[in-house]
DSSP file (Angstrom, degrees, kcal/mol; ACC not computed):
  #  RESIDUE AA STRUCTURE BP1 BP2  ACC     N-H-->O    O-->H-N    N-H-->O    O-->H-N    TCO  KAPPA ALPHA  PHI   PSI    X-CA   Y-CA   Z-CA
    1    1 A X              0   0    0      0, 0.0     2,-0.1     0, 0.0     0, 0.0   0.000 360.0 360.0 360.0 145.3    3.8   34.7   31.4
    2    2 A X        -     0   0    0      1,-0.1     2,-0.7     3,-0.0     0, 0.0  -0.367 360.0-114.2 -81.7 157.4    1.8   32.2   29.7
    3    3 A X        -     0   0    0     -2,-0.1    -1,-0.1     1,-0.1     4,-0.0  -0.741  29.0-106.7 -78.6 127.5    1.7   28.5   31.4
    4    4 A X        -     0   0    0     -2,-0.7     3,-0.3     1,-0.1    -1,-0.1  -0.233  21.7-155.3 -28.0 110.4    3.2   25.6   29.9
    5    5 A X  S    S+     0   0    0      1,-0.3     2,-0.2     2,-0.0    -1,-0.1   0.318  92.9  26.5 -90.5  25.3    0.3   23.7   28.7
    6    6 A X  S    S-     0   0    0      2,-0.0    -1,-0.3    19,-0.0    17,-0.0  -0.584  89.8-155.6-165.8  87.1    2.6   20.1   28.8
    7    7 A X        -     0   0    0     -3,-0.3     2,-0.3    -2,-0.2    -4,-0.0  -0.243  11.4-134.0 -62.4 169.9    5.2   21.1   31.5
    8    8 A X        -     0   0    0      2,-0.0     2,-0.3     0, 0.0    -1,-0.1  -0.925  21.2-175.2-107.4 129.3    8.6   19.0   31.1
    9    9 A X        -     0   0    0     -2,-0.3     2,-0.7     0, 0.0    13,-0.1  -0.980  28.1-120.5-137.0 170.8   10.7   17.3   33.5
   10   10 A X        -     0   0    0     -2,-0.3    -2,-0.0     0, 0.0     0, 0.0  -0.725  33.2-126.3-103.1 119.8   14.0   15.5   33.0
   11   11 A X        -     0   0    0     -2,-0.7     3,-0.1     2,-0.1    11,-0.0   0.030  21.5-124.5 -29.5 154.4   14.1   11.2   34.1
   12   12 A X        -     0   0    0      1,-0.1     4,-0.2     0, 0.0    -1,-0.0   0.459  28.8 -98.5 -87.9-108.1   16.5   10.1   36.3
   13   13 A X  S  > S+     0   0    0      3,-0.1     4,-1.0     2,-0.1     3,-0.2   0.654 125.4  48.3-102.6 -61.4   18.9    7.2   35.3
   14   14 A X  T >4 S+     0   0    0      1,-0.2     3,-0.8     2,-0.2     4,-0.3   0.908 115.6  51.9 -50.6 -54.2   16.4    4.1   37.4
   15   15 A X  G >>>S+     0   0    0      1,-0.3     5,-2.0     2,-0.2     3,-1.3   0.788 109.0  48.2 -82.0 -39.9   13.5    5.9   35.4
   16   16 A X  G >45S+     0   0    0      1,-0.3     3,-0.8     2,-0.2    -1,-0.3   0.773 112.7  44.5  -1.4 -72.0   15.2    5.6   32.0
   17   17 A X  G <<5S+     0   0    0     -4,-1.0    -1,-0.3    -3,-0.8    -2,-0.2   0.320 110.5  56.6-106.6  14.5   16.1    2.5   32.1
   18   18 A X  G <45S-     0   0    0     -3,-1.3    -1,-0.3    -4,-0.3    -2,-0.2   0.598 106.9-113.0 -75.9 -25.8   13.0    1.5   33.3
   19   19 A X  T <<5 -     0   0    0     -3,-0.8    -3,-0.2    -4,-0.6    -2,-0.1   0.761  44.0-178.8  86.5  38.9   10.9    2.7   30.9
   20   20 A X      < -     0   0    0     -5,-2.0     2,-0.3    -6,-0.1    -1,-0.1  -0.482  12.3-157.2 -69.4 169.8    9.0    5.5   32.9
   21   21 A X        +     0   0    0      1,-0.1     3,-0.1    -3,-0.0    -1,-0.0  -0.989  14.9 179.0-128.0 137.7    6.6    7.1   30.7
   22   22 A X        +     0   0    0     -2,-0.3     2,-0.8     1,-0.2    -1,-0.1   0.694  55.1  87.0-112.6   6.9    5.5   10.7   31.9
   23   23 A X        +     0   0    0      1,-0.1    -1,-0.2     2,-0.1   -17,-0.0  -0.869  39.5 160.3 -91.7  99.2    3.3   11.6   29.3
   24   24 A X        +     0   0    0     -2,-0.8     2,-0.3    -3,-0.1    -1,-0.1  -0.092  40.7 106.3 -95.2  24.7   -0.3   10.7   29.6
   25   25 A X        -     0   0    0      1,-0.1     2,-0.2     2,-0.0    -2,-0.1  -0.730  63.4-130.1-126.5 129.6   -2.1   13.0   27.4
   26   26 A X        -     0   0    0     -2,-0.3     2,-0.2     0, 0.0    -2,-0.1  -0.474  16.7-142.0 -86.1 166.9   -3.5   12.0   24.2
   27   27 A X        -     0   0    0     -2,-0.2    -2,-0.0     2,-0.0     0, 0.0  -0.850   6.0-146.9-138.9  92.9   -2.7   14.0   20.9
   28   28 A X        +     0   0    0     -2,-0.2     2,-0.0     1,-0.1     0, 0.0  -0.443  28.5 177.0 -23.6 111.8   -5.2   14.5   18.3
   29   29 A X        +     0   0    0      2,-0.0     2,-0.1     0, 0.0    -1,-0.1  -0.402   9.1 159.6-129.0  81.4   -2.9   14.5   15.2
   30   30 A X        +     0   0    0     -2,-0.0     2,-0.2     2,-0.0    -2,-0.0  -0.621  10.6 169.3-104.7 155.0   -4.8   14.8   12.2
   31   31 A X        -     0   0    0     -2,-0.1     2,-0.4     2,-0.0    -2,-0.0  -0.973  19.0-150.7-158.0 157.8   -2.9   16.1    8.7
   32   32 A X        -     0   0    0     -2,-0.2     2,-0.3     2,-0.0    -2,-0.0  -1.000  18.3-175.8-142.7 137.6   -3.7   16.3    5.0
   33   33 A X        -     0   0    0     -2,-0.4     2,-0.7     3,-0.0     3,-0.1  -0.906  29.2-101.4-140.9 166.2   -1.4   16.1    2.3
   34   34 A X        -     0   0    0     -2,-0.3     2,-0.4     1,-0.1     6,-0.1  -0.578  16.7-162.7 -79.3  34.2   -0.9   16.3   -1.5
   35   35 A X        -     0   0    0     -2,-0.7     4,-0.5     1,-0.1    -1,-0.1   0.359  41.6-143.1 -40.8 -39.4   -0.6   12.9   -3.4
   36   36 A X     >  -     0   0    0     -2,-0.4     4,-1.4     3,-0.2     3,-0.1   0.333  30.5 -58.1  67.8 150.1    0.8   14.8   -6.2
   37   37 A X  H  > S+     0   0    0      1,-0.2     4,-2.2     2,-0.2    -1,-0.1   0.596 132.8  48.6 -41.0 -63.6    0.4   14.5  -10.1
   38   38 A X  H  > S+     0   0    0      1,-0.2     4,-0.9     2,-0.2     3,-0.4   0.749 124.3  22.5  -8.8-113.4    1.8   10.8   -9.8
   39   39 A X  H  > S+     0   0    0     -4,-0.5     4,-1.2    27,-0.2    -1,-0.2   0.405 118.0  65.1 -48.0 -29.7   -0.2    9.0   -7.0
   40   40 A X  H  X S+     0   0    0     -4,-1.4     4,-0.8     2,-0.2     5,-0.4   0.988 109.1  42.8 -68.8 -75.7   -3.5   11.8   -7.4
   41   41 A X  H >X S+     0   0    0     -4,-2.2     4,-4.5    -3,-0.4     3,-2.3   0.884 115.9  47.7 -56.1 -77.4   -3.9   10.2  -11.0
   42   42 A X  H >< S+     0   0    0     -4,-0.9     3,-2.7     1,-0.3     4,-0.2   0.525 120.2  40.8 -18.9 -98.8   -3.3    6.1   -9.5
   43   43 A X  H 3X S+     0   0    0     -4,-1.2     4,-0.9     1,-0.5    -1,-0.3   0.173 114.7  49.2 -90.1 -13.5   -5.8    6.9   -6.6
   44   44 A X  H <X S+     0   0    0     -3,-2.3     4,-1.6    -4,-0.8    -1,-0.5   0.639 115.0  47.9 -73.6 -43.4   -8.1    8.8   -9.1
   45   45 A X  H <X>S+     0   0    0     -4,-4.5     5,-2.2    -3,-2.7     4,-1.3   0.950 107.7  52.6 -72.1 -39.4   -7.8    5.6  -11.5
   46   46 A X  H >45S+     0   0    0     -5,-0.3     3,-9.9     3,-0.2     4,-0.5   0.977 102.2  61.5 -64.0 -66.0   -8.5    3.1   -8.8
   47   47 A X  H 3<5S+     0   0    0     -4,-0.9    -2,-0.2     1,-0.4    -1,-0.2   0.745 111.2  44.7 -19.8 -68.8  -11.9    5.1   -7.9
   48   48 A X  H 3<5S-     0   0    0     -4,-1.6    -1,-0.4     2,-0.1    -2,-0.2   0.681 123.1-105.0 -44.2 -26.2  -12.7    4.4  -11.0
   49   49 A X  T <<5S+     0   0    0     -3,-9.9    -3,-0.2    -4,-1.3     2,-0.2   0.871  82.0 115.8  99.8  47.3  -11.8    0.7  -11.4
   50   50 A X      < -     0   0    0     -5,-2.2     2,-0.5    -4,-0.5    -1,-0.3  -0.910  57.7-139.0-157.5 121.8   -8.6    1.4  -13.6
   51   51 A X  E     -A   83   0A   0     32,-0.7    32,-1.8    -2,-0.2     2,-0.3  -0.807  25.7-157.8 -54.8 114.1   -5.0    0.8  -12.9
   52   52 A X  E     +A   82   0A   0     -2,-0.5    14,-0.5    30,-0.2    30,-0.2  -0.995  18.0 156.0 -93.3 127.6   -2.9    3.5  -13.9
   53   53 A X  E     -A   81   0A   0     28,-1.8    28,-0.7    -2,-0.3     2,-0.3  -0.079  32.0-105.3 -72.5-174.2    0.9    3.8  -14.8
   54   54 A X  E     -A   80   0A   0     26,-0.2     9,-2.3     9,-0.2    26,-0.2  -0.939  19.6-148.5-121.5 132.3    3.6    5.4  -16.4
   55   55 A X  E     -AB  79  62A   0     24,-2.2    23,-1.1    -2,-0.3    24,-0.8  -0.495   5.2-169.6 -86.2 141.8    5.8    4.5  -19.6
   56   56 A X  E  >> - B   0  61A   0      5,-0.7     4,-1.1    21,-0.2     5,-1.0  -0.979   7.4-161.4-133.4 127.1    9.0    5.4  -19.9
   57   57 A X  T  45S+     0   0    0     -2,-0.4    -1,-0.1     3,-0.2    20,-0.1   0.698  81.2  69.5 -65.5 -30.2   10.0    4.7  -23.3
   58   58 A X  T  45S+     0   0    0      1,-0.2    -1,-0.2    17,-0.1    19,-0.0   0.954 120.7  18.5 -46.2 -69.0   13.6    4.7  -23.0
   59   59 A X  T  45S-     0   0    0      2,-0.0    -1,-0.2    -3,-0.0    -2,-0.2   0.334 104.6-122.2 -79.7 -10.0   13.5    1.2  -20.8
   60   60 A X  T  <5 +     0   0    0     -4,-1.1     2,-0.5     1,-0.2    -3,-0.2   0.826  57.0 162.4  39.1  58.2    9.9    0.3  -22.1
   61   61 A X  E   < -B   56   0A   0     -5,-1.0     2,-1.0    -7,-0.0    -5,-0.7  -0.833  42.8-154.9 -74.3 124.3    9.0    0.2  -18.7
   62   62 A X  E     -B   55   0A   0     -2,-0.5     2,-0.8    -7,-0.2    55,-0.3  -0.853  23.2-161.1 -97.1 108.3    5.0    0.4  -17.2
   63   63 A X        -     0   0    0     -9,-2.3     2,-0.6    -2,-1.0    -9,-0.2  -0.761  10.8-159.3 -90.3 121.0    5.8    1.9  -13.5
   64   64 A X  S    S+     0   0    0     -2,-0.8    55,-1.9   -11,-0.2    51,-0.2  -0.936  86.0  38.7-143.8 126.9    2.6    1.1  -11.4
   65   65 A X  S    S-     0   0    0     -2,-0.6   -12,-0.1   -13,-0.2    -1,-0.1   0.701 117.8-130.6 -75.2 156.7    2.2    2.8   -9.0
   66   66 A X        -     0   0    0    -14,-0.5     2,-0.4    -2,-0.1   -27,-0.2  -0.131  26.4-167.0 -91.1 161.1    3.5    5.4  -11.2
   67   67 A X        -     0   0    0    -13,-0.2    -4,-0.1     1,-0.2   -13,-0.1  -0.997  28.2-130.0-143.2 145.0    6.2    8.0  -10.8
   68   68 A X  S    S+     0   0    0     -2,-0.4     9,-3.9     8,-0.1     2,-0.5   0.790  95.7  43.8 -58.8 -42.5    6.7   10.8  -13.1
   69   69 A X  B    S-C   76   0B   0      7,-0.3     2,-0.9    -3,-0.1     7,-0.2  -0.856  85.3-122.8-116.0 151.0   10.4   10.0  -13.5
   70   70 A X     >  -     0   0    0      5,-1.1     4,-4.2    -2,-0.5     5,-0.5  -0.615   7.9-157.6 -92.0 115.2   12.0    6.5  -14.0
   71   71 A X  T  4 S+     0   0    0     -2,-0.9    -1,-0.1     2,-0.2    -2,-0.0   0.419  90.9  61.5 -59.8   5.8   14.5    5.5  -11.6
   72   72 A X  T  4 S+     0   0    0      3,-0.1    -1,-0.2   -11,-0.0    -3,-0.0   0.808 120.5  19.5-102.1 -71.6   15.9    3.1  -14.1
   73   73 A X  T  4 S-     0   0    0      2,-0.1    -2,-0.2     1,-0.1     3,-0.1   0.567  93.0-129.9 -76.9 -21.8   16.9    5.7  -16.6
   74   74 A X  S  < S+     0   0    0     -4,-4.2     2,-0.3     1,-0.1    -3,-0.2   0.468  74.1 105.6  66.0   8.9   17.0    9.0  -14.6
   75   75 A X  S    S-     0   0    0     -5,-0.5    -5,-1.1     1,-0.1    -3,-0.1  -0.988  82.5 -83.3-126.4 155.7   15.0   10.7  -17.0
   76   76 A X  B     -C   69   0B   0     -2,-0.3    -7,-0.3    -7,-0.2     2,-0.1   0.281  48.5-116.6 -71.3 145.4   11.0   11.9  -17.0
   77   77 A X        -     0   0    0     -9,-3.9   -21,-0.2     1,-0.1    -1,-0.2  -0.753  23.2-133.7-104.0 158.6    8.3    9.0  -18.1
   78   78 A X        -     0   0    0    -23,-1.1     2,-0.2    -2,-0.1   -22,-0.2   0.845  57.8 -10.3 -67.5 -58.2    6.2    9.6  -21.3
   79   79 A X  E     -A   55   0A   0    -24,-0.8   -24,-2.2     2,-0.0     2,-0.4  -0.795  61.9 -96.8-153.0 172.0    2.8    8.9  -21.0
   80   80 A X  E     -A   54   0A   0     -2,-0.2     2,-0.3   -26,-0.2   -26,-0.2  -0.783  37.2-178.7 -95.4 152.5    0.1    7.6  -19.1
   81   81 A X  E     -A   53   0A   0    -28,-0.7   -28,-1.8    -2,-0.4     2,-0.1  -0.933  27.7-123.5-159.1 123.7   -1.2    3.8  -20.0
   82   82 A X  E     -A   52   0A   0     -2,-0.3     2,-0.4   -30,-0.2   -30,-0.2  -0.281  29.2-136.6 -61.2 157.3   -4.0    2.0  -18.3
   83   83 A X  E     -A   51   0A   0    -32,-1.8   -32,-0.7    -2,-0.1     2,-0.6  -0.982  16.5-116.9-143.6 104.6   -3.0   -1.6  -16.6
   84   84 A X        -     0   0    0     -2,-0.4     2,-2.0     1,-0.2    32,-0.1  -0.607  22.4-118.3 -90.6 125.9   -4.8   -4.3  -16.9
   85   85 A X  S    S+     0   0    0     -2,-0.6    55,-1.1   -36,-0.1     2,-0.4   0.102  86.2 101.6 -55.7  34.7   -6.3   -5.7  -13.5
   86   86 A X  E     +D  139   0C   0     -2,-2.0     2,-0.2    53,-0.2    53,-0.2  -0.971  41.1 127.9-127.2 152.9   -4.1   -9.0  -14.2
   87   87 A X  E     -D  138   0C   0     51,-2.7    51,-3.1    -2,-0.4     2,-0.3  -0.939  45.1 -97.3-171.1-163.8   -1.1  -10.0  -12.9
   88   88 A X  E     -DE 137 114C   0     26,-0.9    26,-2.2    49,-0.2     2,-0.7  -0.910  36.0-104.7-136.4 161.2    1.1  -12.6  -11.2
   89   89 A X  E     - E   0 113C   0     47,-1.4    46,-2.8    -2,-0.3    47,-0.4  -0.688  26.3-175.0 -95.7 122.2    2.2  -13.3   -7.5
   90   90 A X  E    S-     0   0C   0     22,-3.1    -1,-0.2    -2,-0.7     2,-0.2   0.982  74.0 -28.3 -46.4 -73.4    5.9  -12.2   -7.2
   91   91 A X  E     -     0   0C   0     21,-0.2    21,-2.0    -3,-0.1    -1,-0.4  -0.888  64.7-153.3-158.3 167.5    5.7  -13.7   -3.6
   92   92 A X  E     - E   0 111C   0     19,-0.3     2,-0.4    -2,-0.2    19,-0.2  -0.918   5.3-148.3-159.5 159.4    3.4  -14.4   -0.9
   93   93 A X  E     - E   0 110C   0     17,-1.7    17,-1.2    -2,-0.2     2,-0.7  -0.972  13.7-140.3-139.8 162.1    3.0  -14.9    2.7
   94   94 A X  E     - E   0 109C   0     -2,-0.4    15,-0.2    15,-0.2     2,-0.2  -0.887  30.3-153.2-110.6  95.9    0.7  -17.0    4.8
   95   95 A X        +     0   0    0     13,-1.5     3,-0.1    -2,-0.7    13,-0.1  -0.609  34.7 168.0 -78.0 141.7   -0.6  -15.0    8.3
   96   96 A X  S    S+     0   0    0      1,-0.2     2,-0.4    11,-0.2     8,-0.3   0.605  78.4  35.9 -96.8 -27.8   -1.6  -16.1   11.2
   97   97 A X  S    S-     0   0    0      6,-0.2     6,-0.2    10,-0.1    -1,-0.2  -0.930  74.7-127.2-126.6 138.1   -1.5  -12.8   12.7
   98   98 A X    >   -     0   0    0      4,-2.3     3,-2.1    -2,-0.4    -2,-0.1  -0.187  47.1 -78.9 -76.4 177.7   -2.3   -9.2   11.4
   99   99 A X  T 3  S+     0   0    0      1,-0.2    -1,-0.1     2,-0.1    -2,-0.0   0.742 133.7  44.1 -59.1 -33.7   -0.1   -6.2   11.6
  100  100 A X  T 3  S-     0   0    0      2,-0.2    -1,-0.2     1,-0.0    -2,-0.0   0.360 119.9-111.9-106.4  32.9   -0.7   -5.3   15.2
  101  101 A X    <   +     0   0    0     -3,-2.1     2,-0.2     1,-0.4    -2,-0.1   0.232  62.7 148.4  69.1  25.2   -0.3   -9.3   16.0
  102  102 A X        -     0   0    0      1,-0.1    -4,-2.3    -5,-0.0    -1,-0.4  -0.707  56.1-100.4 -74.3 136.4   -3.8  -10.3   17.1
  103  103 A X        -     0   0    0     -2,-0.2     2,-0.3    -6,-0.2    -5,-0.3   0.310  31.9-148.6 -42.6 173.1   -4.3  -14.0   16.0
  104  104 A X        -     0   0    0     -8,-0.3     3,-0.1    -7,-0.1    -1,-0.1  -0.916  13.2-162.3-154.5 131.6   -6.2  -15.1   12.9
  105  105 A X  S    S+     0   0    0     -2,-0.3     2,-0.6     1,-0.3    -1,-0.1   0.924  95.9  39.7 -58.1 -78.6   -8.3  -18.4   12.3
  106  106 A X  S    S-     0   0    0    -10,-0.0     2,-0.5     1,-0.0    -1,-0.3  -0.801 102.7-127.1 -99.0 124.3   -8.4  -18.1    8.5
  107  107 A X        -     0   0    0     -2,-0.6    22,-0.2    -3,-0.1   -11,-0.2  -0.657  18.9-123.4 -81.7 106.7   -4.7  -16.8    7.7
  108  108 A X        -     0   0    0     -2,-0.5   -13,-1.5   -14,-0.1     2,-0.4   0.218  18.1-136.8 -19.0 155.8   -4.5  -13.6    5.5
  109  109 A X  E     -E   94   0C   0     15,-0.4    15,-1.6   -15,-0.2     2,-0.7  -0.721  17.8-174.7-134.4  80.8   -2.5  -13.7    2.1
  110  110 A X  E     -EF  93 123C   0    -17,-1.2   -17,-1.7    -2,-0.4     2,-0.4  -0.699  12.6-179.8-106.0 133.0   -0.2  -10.9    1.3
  111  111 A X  E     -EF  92 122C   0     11,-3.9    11,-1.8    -2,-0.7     2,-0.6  -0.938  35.8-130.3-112.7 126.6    1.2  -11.1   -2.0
  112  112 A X  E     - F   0 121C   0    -21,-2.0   -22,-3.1    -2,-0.4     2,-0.7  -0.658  41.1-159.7 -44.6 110.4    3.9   -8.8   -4.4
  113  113 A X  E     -EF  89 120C   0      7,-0.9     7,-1.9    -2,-0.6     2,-0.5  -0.919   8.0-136.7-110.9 111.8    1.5   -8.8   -7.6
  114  114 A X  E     -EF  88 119C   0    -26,-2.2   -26,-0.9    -2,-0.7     2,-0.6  -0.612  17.0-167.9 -84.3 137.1    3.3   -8.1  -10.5
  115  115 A X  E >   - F   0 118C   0      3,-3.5     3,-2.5    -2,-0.5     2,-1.5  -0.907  62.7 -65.5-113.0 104.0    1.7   -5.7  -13.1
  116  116 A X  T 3  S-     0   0    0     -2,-0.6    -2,-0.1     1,-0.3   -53,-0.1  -0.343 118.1 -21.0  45.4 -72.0    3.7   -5.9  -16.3
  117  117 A X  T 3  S+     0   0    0     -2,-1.5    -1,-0.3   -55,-0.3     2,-0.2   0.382 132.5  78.6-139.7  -2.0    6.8   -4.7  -15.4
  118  118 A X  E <   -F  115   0C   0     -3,-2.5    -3,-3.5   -55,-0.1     2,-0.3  -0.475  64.1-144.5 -79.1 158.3    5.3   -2.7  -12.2
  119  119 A X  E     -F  114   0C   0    -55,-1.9     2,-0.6    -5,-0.2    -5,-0.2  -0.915  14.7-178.2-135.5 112.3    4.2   -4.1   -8.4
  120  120 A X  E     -F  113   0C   0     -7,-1.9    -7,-0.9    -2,-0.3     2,-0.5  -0.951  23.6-126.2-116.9 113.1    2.0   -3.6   -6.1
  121  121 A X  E     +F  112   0C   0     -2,-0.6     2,-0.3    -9,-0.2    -9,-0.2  -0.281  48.8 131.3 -50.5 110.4    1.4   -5.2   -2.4
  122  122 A X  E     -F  111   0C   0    -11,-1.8   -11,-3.9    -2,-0.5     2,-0.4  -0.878  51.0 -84.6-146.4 178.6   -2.0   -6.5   -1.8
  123  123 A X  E     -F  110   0C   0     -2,-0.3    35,-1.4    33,-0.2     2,-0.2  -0.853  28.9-133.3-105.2 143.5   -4.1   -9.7   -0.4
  124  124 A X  B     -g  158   0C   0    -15,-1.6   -15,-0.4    -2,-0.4     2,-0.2  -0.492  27.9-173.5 -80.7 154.8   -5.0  -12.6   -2.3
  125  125 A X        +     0   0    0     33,-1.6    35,-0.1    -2,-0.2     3,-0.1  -0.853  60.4  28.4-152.5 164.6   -8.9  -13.7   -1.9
  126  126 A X  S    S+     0   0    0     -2,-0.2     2,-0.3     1,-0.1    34,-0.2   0.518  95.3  94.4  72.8  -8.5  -10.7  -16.7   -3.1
  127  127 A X  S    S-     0   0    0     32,-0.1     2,-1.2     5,-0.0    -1,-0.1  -0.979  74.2-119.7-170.5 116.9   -7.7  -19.0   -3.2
  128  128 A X    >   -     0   0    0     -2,-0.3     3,-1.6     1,-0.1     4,-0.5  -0.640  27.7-115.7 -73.2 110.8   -6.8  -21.5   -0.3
  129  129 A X  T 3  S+     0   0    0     -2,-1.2     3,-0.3     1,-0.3    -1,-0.1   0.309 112.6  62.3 -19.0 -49.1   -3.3  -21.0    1.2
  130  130 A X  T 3  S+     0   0    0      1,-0.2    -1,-0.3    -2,-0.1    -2,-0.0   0.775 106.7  40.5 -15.9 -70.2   -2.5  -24.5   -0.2
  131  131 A X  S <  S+     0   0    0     -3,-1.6    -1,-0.2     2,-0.1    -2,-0.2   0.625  83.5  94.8 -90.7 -37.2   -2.9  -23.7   -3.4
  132  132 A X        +     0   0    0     -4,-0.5     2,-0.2    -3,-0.3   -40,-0.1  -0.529  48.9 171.1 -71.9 138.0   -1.5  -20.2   -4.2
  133  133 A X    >   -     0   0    0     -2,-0.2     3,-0.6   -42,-0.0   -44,-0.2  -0.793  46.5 -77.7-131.1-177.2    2.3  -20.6   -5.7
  134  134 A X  T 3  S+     0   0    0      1,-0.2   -44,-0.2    -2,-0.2   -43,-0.1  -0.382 117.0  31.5 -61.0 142.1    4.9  -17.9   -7.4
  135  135 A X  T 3  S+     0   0    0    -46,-2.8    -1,-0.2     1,-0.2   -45,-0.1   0.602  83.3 143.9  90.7  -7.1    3.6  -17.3  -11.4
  136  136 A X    <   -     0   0    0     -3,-0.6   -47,-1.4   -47,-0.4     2,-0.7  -0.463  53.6-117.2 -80.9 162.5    0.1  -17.8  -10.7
  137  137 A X  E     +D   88   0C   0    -49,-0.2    24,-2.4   -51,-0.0   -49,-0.2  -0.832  37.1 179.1 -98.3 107.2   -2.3  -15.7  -12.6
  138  138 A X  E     -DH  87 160C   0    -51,-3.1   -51,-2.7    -2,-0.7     2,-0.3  -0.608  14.2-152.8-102.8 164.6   -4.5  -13.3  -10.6
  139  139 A X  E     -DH  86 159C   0     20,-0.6    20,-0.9   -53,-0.2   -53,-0.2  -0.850  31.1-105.2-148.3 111.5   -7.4  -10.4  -11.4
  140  140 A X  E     - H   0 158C   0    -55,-1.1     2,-0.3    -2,-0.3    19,-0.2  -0.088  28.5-160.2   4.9 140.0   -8.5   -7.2   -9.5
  141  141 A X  E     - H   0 157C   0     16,-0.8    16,-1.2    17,-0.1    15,-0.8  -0.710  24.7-142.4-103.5 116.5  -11.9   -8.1   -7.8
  142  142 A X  E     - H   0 155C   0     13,-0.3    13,-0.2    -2,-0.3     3,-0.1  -0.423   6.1-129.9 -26.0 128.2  -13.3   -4.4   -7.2
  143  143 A X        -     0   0    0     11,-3.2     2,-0.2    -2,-0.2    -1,-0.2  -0.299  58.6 -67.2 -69.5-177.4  -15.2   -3.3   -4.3
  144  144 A X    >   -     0   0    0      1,-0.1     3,-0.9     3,-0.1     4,-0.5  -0.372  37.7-119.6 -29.8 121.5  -18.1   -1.6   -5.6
  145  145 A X  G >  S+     0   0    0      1,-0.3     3,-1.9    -2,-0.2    -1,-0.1   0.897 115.7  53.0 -56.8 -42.2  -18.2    1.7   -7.4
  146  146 A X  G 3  S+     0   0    0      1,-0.4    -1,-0.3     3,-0.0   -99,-0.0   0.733 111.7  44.0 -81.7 -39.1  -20.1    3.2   -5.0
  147  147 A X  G <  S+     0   0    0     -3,-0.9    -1,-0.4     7,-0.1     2,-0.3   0.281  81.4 115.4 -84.5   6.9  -17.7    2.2   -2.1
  148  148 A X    <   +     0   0    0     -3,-1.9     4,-0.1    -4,-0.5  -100,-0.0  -0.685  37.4 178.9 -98.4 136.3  -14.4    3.1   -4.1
  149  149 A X        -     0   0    0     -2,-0.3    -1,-0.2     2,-0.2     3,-0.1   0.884  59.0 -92.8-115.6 -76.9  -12.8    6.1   -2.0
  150  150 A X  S    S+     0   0    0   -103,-0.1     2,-0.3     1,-0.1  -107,-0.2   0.227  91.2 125.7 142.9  52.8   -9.4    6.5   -4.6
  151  151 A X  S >  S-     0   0    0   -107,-0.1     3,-3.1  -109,-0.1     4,-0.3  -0.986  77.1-114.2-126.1 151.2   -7.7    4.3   -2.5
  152  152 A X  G >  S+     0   0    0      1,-0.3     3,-3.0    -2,-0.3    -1,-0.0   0.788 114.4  64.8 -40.8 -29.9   -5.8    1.1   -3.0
  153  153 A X  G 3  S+     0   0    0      1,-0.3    -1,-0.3   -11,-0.0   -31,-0.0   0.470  73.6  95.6 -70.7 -11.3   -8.1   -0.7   -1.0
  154  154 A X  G <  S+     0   0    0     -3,-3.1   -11,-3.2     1,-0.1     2,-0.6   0.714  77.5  71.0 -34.6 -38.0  -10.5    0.2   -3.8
  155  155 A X  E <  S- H   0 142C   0     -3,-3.0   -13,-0.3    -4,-0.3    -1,-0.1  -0.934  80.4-157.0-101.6 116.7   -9.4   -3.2   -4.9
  156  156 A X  E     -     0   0C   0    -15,-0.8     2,-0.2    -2,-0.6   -33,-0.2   0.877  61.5 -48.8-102.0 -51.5  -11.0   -5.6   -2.5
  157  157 A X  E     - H   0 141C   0    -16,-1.2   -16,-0.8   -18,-0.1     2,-0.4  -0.861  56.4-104.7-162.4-173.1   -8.3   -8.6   -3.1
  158  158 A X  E     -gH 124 140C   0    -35,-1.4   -33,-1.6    -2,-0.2   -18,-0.2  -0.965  36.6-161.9-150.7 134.7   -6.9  -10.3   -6.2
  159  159 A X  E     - H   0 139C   0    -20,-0.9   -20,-0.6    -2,-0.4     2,-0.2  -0.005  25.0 -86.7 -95.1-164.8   -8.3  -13.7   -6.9
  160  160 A X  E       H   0 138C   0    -22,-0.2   -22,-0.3   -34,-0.2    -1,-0.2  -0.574 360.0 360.0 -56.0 141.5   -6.9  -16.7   -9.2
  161  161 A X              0   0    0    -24,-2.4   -23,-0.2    -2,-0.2    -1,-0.1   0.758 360.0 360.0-119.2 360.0   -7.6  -16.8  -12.7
């Protein structure tokens, strides 16, 4: 019989509600997955330096990031339509602290940027905390081609315009 390579054992009540941990073993979990027609096309567009959507004619809706069917209408979007790197701040927040809550000096800017009738979450750059409101007019700044992966982050920040 083969050995258990991560035996089991069952807490008791104290340890429970203590918080034991018994597992001390790290996990290598690495995974790869399919973006599918949609999101493969976006992340193929950003690599390039091009926003892409989908139009759904029914609602004249631009979906970005795009989805093959429109959740407004229930029925399949029409075509593909490039999106141009402007937009406007939905809404915004002022950080002090990043996502796993180490401080920050100079405070991060994460904004809703609306792209026609589409949205996307990203940081504002360029632009002093002060100064950014709802409605303002932003533009893509691109990393480098040569540094563009086909990821959002392709787009370094979105500045004022």
């Amino acid at each position: 019989m083969a050995r258990d390579p991560f035996p089991t054992r069952s807490l008791s009540d104290r340890e429970f509600h203590e918080g034991v941990v018994t597992v001390s073993h790290s996990v290598r979990a690495e995974y790869r997955w399919d973006a599918g027609e949609a999101i493969g096309r976006y992340l193929d567009g950003l690599r390039a330096g091009r926003i892409m959507g989908r139009e759904c004619r029914e609602c004249g809706r631009v979906l970005v990031p795009p989805r093959m069917f429109c959740e407004q209408c229930f029925r399949p979007t029409d075509r593909w339509v490039e999106v141009p790197g402007t937009g406007t701040v939905n809404t915004y927040s002022v950080c002090y602290v990043t996502w796993d809550l180490r401080r920050l000096t100079v405070p991060e800017l994460p904004a809703v940027i609306d792209l026609r009738s589409g949205g996307i979450m990203h940081k504002l750059g360029d632009v002093e905390p002060g100064d950014v409101h709802i409605g303002m007019s932003v533009e893509a700044v691109w990393k480098p081609a040569e540094d563009r992966q086909g990821s959002i982050l392709d787009i370094a920040y979105w500045k004022p315009v």
